[in-house]
C-alpha beads as a LAMMPS data file, in Angstrom:
LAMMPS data file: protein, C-alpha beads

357 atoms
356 bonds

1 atom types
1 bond types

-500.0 500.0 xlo xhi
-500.0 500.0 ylo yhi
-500.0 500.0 zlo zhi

Masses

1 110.0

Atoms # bond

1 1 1 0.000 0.000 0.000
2 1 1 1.482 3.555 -0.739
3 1 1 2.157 5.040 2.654
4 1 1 4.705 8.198 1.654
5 1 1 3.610 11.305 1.361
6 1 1 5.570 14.471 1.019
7 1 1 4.043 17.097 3.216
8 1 1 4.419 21.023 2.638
9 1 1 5.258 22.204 5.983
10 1 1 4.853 26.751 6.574
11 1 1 5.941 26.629 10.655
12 1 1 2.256 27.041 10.986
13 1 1 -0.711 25.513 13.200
14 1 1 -2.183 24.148 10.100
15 1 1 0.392 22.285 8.469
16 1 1 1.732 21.323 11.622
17 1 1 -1.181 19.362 12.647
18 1 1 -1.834 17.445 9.359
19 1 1 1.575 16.495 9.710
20 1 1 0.628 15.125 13.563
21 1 1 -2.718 13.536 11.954
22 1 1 -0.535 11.870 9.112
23 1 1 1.897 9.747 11.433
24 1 1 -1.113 8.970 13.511
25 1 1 -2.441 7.799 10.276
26 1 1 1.079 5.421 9.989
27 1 1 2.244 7.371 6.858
28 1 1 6.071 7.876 6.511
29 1 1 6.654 12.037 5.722
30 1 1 9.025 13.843 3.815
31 1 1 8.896 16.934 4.947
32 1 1 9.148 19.887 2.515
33 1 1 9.126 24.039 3.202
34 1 1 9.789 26.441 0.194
35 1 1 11.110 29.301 -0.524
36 1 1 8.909 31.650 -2.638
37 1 1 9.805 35.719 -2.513
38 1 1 12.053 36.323 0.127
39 1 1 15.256 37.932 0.758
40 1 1 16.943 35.491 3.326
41 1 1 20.541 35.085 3.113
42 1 1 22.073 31.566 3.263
43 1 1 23.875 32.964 6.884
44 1 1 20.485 33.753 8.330
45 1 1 19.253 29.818 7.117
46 1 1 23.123 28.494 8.616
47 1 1 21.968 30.883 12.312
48 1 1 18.633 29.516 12.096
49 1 1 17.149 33.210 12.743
50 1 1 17.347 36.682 11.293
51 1 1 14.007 36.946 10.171
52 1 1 10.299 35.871 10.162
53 1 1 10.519 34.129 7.221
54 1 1 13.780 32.274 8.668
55 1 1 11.685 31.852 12.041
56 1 1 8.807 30.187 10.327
57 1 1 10.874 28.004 7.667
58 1 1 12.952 26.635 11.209
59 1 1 9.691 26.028 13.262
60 1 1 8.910 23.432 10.475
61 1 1 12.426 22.063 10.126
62 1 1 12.447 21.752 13.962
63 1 1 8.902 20.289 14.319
64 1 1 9.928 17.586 11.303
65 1 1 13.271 16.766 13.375
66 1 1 10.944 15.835 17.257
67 1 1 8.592 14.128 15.127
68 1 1 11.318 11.998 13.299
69 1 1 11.432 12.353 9.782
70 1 1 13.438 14.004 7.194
71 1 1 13.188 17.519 6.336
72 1 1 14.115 19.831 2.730
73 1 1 14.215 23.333 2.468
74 1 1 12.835 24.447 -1.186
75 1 1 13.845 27.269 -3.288
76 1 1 11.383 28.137 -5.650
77 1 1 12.073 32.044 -5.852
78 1 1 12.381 32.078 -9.216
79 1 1 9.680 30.301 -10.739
80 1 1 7.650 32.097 -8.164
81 1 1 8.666 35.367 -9.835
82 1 1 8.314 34.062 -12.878
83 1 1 5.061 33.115 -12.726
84 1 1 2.949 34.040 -9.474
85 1 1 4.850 37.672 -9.267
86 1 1 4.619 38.526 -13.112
87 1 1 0.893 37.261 -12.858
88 1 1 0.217 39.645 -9.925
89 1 1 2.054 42.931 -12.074
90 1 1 0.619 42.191 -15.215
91 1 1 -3.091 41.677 -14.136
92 1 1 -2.521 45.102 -12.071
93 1 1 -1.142 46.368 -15.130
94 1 1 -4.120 45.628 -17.181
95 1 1 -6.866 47.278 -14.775
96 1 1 -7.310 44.162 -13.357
97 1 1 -7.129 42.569 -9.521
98 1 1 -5.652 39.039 -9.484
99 1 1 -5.826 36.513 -7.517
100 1 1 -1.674 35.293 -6.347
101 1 1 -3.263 31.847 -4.018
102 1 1 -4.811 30.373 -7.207
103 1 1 -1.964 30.744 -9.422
104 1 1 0.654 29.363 -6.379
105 1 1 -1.270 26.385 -5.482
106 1 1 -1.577 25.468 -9.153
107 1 1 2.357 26.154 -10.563
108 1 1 4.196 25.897 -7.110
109 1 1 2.139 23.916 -4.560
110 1 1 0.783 21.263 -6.872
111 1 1 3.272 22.304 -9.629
112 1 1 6.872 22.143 -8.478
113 1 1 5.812 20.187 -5.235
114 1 1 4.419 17.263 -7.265
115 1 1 7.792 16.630 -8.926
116 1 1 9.137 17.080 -5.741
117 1 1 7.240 14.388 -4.617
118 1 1 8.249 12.524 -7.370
119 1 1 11.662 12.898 -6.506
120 1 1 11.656 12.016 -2.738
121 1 1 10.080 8.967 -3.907
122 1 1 6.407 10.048 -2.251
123 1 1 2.844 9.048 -3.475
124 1 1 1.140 11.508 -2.126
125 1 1 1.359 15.489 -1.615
126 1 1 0.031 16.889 1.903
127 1 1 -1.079 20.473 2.893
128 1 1 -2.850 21.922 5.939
129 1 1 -5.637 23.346 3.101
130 1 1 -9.411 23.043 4.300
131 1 1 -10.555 20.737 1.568
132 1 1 -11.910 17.455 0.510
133 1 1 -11.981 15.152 -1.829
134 1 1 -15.435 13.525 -3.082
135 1 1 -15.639 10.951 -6.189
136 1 1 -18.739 11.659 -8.441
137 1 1 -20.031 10.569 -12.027
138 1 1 -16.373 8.472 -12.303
139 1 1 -14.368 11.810 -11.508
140 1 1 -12.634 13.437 -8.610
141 1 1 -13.865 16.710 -7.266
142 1 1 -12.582 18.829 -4.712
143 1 1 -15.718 18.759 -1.754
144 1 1 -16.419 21.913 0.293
145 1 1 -14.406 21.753 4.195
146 1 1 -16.605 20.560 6.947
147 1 1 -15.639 24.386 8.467
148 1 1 -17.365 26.844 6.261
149 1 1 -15.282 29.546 7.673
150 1 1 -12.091 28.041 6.820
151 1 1 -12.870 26.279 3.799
152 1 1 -10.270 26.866 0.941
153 1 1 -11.681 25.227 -1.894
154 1 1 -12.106 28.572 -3.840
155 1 1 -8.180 28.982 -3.983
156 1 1 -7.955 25.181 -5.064
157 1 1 -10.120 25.106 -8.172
158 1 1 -7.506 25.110 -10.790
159 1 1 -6.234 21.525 -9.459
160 1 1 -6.558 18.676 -11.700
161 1 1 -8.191 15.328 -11.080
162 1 1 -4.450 14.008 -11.377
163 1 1 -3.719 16.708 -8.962
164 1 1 -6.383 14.899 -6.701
165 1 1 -5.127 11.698 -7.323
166 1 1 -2.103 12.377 -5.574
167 1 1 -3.258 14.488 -2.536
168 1 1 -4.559 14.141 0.755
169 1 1 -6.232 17.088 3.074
170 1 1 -5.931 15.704 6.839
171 1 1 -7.828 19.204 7.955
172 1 1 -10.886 18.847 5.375
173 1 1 -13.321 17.014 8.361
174 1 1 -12.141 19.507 11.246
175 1 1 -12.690 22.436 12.000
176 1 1 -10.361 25.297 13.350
177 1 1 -11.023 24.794 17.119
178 1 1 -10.490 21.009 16.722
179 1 1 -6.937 21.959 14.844
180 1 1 -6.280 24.138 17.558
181 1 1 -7.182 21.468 20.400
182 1 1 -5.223 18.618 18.382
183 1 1 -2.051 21.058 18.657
184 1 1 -2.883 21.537 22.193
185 1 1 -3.040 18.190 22.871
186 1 1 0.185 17.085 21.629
187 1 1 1.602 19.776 23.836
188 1 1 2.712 22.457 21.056
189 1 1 0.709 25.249 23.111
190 1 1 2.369 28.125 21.800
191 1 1 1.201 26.431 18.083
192 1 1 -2.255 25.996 19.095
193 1 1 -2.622 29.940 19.711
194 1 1 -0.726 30.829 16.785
195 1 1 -2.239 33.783 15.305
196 1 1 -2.795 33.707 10.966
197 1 1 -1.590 35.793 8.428
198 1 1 -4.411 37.124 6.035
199 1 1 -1.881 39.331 3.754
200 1 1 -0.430 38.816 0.937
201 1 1 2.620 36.358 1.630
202 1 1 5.059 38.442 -0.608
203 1 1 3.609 41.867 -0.058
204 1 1 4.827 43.721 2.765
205 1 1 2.626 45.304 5.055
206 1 1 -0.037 44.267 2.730
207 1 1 0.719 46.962 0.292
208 1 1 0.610 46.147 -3.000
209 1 1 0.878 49.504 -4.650
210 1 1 4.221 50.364 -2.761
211 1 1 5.229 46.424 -4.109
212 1 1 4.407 47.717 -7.988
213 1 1 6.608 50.891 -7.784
214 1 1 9.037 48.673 -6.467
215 1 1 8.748 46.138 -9.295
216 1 1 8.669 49.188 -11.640
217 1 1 5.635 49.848 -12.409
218 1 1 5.186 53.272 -13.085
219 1 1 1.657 55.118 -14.064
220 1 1 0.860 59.156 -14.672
221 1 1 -2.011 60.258 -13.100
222 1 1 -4.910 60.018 -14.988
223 1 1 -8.728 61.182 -14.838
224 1 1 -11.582 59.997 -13.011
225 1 1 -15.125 59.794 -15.278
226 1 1 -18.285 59.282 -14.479
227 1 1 -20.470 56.420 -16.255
228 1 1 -21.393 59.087 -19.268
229 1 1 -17.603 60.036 -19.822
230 1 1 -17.573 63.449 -18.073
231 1 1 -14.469 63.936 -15.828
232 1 1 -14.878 64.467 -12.072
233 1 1 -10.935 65.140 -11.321
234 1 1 -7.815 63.523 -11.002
235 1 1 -6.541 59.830 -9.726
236 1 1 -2.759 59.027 -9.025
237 1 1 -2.768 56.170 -11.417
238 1 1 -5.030 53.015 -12.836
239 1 1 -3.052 50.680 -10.552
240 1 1 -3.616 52.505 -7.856
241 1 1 -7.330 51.481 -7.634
242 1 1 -9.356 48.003 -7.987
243 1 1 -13.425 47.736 -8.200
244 1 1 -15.396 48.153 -5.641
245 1 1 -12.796 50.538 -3.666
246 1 1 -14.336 53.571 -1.668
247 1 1 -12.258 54.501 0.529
248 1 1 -8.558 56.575 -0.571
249 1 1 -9.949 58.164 -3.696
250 1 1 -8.466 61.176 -2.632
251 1 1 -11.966 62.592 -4.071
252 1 1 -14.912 64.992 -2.260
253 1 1 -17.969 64.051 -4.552
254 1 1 -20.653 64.985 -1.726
255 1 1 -21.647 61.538 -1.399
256 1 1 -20.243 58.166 -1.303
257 1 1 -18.440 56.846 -4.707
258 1 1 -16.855 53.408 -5.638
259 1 1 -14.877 52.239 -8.470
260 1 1 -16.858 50.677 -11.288
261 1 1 -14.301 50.616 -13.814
262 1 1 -10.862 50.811 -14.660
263 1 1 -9.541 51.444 -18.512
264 1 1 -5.782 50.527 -18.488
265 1 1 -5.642 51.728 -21.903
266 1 1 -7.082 55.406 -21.538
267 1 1 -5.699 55.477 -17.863
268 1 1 -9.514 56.302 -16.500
269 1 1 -11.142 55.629 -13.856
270 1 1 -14.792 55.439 -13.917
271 1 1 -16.739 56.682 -10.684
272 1 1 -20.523 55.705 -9.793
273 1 1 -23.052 54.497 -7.026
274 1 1 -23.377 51.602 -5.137
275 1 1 -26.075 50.218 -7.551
276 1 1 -23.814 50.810 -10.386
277 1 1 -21.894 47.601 -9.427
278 1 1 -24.795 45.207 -9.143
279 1 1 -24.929 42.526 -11.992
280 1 1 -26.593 39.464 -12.641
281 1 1 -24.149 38.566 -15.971
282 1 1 -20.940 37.048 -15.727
283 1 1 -18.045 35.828 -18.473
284 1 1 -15.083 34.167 -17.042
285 1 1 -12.064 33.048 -19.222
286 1 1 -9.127 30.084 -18.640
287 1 1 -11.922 27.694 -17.495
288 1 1 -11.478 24.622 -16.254
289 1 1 -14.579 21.838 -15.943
290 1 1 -14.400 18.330 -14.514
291 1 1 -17.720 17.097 -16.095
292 1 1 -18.875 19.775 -19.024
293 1 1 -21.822 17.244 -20.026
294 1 1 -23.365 17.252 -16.587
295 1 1 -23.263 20.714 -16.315
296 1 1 -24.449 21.073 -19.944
297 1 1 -27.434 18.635 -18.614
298 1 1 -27.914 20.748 -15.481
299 1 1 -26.714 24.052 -15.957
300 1 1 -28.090 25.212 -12.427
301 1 1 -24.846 25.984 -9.805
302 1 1 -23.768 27.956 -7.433
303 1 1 -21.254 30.705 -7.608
304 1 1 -18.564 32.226 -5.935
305 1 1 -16.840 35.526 -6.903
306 1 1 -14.523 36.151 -4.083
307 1 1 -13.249 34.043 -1.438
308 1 1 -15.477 35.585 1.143
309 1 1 -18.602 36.254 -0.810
310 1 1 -21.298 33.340 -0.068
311 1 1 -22.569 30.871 -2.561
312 1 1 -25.226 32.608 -5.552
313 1 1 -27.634 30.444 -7.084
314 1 1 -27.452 30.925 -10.741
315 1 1 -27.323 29.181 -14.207
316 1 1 -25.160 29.198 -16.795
317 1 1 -25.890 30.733 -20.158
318 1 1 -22.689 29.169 -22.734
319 1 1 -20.303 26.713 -21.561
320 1 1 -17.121 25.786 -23.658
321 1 1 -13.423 24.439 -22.955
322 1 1 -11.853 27.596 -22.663
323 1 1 -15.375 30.366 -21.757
324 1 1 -18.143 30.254 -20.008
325 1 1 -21.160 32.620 -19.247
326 1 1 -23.986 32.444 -16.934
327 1 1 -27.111 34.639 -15.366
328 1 1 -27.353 34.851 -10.906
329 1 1 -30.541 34.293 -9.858
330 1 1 -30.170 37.685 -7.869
331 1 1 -27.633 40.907 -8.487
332 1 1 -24.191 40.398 -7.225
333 1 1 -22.009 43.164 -5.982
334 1 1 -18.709 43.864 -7.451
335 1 1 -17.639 41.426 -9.832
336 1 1 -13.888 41.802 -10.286
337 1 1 -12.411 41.178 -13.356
338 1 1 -9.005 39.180 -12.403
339 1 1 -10.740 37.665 -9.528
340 1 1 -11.522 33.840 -9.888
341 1 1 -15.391 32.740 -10.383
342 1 1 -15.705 29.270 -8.503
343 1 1 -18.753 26.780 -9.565
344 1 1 -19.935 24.324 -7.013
345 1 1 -22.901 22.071 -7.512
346 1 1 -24.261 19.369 -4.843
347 1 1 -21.271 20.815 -2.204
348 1 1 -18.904 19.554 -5.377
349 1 1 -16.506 22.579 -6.652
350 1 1 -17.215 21.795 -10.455
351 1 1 -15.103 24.422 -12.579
352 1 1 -14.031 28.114 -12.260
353 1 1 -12.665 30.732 -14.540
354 1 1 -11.209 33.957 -14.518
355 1 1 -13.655 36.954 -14.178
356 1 1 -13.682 38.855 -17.259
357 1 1 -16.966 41.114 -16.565

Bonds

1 1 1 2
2 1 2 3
3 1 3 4
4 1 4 5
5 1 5 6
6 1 6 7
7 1 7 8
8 1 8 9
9 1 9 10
10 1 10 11
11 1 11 12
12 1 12 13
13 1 13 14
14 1 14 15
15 1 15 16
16 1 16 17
17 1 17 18
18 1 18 19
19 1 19 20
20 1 20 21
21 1 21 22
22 1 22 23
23 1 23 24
24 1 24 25
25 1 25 26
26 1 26 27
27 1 27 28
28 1 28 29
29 1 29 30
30 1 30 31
31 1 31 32
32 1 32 33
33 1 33 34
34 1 34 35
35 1 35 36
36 1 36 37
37 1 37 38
38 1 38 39
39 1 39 40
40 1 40 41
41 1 41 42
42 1 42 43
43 1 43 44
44 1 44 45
45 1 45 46
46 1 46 47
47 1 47 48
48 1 48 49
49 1 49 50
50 1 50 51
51 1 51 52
52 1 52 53
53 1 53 54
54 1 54 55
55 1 55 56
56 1 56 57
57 1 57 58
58 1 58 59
59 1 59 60
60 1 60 61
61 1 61 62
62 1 62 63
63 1 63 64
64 1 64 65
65 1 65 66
66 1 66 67
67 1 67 68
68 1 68 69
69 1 69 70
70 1 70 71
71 1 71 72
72 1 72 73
73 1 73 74
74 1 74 75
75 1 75 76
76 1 76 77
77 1 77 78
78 1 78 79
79 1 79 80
80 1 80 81
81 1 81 82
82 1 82 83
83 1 83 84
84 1 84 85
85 1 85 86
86 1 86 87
87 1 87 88
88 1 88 89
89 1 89 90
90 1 90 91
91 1 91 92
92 1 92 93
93 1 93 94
94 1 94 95
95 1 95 96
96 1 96 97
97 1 97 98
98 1 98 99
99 1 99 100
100 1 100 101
101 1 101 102
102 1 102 103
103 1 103 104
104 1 104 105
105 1 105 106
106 1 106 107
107 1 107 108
108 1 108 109
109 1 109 110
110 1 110 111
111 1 111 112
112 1 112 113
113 1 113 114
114 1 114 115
115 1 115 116
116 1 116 117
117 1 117 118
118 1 118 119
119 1 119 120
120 1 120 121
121 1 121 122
122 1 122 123
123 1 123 124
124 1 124 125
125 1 125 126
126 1 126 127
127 1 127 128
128 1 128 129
129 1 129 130
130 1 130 131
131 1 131 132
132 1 132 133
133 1 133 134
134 1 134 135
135 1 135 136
136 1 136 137
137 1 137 138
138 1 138 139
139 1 139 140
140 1 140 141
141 1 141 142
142 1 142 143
143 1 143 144
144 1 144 145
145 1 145 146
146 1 146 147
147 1 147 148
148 1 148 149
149 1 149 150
150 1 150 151
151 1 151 152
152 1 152 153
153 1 153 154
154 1 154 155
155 1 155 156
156 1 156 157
157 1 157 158
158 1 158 159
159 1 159 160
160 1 160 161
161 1 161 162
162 1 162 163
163 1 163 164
164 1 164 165
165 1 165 166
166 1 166 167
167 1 167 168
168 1 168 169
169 1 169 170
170 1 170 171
171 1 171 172
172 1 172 173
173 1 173 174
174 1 174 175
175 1 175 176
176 1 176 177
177 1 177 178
178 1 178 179
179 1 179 180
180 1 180 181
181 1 181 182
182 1 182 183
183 1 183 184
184 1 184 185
185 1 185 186
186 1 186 187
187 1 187 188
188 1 188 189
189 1 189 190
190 1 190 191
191 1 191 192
192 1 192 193
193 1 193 194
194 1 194 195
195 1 195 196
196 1 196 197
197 1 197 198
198 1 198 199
199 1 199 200
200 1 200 201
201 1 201 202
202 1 202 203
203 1 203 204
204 1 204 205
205 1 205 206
206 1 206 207
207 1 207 208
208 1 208 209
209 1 209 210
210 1 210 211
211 1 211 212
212 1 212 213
213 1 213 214
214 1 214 215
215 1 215 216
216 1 216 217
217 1 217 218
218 1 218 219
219 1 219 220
220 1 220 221
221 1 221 222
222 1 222 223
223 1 223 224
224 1 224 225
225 1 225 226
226 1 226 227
227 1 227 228
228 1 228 229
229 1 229 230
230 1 230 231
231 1 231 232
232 1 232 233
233 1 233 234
234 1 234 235
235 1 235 236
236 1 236 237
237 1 237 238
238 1 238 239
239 1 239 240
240 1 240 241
241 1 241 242
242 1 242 243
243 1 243 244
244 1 244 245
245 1 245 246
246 1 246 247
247 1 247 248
248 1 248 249
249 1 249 250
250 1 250 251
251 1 251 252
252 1 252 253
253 1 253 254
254 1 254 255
255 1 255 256
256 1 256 257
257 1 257 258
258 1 258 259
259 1 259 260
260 1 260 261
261 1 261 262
262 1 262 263
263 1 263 264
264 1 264 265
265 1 265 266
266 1 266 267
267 1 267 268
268 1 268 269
269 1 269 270
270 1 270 271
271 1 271 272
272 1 272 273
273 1 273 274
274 1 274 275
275 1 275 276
276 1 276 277
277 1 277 278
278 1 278 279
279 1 279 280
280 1 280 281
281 1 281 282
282 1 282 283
283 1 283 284
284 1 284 285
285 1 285 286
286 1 286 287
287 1 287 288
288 1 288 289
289 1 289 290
290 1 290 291
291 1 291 292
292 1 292 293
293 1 293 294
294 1 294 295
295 1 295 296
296 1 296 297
297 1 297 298
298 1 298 299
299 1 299 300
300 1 300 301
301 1 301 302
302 1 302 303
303 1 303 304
304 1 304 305
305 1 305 306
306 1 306 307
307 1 307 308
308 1 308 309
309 1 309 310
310 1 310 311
311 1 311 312
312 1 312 313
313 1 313 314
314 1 314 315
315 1 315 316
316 1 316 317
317 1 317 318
318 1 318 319
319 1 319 320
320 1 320 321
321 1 321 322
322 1 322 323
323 1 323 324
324 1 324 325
325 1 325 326
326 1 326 327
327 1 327 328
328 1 328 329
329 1 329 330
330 1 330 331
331 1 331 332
332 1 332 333
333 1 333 334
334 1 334 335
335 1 335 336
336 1 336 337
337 1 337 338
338 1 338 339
339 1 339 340
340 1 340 341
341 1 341 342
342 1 342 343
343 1 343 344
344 1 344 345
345 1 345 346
346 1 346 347
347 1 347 348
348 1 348 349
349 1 349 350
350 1 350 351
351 1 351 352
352 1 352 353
353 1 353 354
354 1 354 355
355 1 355 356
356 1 356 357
């Protein structure tokens, strides 16, 4: 029976304690951390401390070493840039917001980790994600987490069914408290009340514009527009702004105003109510489907637009390979274009795309 898994290991609570679950389980770990966007210096790693990134890549070493199995520290820096980081400039670039956790977990996490896996001789890949795994109609779908608040699936949806194959989500039946009590349990105390990042991982201070200037993006101020074309004043830059925003327009309309749209090309701005962002039409591009005939039988789903938004009823309109199109059964607020549109049917996450309108 296939008993080794390689298990991506942060130095966090999560991670930590599928690791603990996964020996409980009797499988034999190969431990695994990675390097993504970081400026550590190979004295800090040789110290063991410098820095939090240093801090948390140790805590996982360390934890790997009580527990008694073999530990690798990653560098994926560059194909992080290359992809994730370009990604992340260029959809900013375009007037658009992306989405870095989809792209990582597809190219690095189930990417670069899966040959990784291959090469430490594992069957399986590991993570401390809040997912599961549900067979259906002869194919393998990613399941919602048994903790709605904590469920990741909408960051996951790019995987493949290979990519399924080959993974296993310890955390998918628990929810946070139990993670924490598990940790608590096997004595790691100061793990159990471990606090979690919600930034960014590679933006500092969880500011992306500074992060674009820095990667040189540079953008003239431009105008702001209403929805007819007439121009209300100035912005400091298409980048600057993503839909939905209210707050730092660095505006005085006398009354409240939100980004509805953003032109890369004419370097506008467009500036309108509330309202104006309601929508019951969406197109996504780069879609992925698991079944395209059942959801060509059944068309009805529900949707996600944004990790935190809940579930929309709504049906889809065109389905293809590579687009897909489909009608809410009530308005949504602030569709994102960048942003990934999930699909779920029967608790199953059936397809995404990315948002184009």
């Amino acid at each position: 029976m296939p008993n080794r898994v390689l298990i991506a290991m942060s130095g966090g609570i999560d991670s930590s304690v599928a690791a603990l679950l996964l020996l409980e389980q009797g499988y034999e770990l190969v431990g695994v951390t990675f390097r993504t966007f970081d400026s550590i210096k190979e004295s800090c790693l040789a110290r063991e401390k410098g820095c939090c990134s240093v801090e948390s890549i140790m805590e996982a070493k360390h934890l790997a070493e009580q527990l008694g199995f073999e530990h690798h520290i990653l560098d994926y820096r560059q194909i992080f840039r290359d992809t994730v980081i370009r990604n992340f400039v260029d959809e900013y670039m375009h007037g658009r917001t992306p989405n870095p956790c989809v792209l990582c977990n597809s190219h690095i996490k189930w990417g670069e980790l899966v040959r990784a896996a291959d090469e430490y001789g594992c069957d399986y890949i590991a993570t401390g994600h809040y997912a599961r795994i549900a067979e259906h109609r002869g194919h393998l779908y990613l399941k919602n987490a048994v903790d709605n608040r904590k469920d990741q699936t909408y960051f996951l949806w790019m995987l493949t069914e290979q990519n399924l194959r080959r993974t296993l989500f310890p955390l998918g039946s628990l929810t946070k408290p139990e993670v924490r009590e598990i940790a608590a349990r096997h004595g790691y105390e100061k793990l159990s009340k471990k606090t979690e990042s919600q930034e960014i991982c590679f933006v500092p201070n969880n500011d992306y514009r500074s992060f674009l200037t820095e990667q040189g993006c540079k953008v003239e101020a431009g105008n702001y527009i209403n929805k007819v074309g007439e121009v209300l004043g100035t912005h400091e830059g298409f980048c600057n702004y993503t839909i939905g925003q209210r707050k730092g327009l660095g505006i005085a309309l006398g009354e409240p105003r939100f980004v509805t749209r953003i032109n890369a090309l004419t370097n506008e701005v467009t500036l309108g109510g509330h309202d104006d962002l309601l929508t019951t039409a969406i197109s996504a591009s780069s879609v992925r489907i698991r079944d395209i005939d059942w959801l060509r039988d059944d068309p009805a789903v529900e949707v996600r637009i944004r990790y935190r938004s809940q579930p929309v009823s709504a049906k889809l309109t065109g389905i293809t390979p590579d687009t897909l199109t489909l009608v809410t059964d009530t308005p949504v607020w602030g569709v994102t274009p960048g942003q990934s549109l999930v699909l779920y049917k029967d608790g199953l996450l059936v397809g995404g795309g990315i948002i184009n309108v």
